[in-house]
C-alpha positions as CSV (number, residue, x, y, z in Angstrom):
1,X,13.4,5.1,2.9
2,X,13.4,8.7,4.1
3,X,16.5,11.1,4.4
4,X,16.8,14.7,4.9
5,X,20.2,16.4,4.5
6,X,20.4,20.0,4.5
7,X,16.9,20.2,5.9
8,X,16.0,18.7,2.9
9,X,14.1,15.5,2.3
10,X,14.7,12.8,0.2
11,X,12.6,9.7,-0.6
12,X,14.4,6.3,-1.4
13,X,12.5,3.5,-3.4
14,X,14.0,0.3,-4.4
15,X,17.6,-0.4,-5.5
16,X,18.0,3.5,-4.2
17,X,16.0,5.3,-6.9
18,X,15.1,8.5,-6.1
19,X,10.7,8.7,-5.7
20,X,10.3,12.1,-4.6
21,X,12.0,15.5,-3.9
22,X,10.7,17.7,-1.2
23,X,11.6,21.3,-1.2
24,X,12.6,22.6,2.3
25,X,10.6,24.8,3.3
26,X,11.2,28.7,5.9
27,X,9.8,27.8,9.0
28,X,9.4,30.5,12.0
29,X,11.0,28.9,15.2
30,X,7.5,29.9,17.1
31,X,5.3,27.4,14.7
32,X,5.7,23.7,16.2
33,X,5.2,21.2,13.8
34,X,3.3,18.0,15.5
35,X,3.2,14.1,13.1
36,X,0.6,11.6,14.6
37,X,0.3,8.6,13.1
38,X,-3.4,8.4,14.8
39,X,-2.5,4.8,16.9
40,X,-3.0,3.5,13.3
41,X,-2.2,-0.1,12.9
42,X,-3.2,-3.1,10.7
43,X,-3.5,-6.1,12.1
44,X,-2.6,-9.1,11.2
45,X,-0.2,-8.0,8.5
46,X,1.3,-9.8,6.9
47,X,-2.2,-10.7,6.3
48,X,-4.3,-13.4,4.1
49,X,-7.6,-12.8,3.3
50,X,-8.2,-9.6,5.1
51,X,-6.3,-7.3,7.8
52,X,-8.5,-5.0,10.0
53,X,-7.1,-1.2,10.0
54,X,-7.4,0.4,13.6
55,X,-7.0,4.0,14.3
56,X,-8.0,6.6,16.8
57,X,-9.0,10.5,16.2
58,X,-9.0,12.8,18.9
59,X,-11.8,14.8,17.8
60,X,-14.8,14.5,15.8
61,X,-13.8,14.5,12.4
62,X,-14.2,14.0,8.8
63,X,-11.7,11.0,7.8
64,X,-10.6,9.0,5.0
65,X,-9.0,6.0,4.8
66,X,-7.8,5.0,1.7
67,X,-5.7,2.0,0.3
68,X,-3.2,1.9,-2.4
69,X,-0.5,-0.1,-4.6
70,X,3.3,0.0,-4.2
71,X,3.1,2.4,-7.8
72,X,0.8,4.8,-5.5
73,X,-2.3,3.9,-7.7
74,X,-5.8,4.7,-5.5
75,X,-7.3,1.0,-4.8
76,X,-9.8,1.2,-2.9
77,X,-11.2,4.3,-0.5
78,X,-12.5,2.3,2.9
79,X,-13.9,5.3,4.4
80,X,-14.9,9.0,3.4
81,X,-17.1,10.3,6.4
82,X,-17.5,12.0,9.5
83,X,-16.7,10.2,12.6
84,X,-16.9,10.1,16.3
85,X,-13.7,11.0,18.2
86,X,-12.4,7.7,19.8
87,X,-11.3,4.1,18.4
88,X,-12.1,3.2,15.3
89,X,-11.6,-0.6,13.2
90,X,-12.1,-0.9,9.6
91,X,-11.6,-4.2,7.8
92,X,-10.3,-4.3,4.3
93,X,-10.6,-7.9,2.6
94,X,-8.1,-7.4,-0.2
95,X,-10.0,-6.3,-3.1
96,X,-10.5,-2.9,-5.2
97,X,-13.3,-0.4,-5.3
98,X,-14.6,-2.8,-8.3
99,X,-14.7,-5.6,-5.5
100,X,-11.9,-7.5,-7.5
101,X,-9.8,-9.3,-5.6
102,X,-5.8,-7.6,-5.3
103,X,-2.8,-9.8,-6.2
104,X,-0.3,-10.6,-3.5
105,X,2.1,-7.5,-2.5
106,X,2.7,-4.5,-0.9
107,X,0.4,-2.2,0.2
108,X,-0.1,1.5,1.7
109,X,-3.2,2.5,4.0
110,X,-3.3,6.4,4.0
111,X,-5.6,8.2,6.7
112,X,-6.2,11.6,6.0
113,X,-8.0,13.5,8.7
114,X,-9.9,16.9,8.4
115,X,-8.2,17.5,5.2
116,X,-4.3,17.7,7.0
117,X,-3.2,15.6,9.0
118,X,-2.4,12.7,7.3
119,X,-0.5,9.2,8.5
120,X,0.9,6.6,5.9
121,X,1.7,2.6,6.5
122,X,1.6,-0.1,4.7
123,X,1.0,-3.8,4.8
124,X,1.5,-6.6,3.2
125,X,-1.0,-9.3,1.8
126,X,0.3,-12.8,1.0
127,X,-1.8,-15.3,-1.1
């Protein structure tokens, strides 16, 4: 869970311990801040044995798509390359960059594109 109070933000894991502490930070009213979550979506999720990870980037980029554990551990990078701009499907089959199957959990896809903009979910694989 995410709060802000003060204009400052706060980041809630289980049983209410604290994760992270964001400083607030002196923006000038003329700079507009803009969050896009890139139409990202994993479908199906919950999912058992693989989920595909969909996405859509406006411009010809270079993107990554990375996957990792509920202790925010890298698991696997799906994608670290240039792309079109348009739709784009990605299929991760639950296992780890030593193509080892995961255990049963929580998960977090990550997209990072050009080196910014970045857009976080997660999923949830059931065995």
């Amino acid at each position: 869970m995410i709060q802000f109070f003060n204009n400052t933000g706060f980041i809630f894991g289980r049983n209410n311990s604290l994760l992270k502490f964001v400083d607030p930070v002196d923006i000038e009213n003329d700079v507009n801040i803009k969050i896009q979550d890139f139409n990202m979506i994993a479908y199906p999720n919950p999912f058992n044995p693989e989920t595909t990870i969909s996405f859509s980037i406006p411009e010809d980029s270079n993107v990554e798509l990375t996957i990792f554990n509920i202790r925010g551990q890298m698991v696997k990078t799906l994608v670290n390359s240039n792309l079109d701009k348009g739709n784009h499907s990605i299929i991760w089959n639950g296992d780890n960059e030593s193509i080892e199957p995961v255990s049963s959990g929580v998960y977090f896809y990550k997209l990072i594109v050009n080196g910014k903009s970045e857009s976080v979910k997660k999923c949830l694989l059931l065995k």
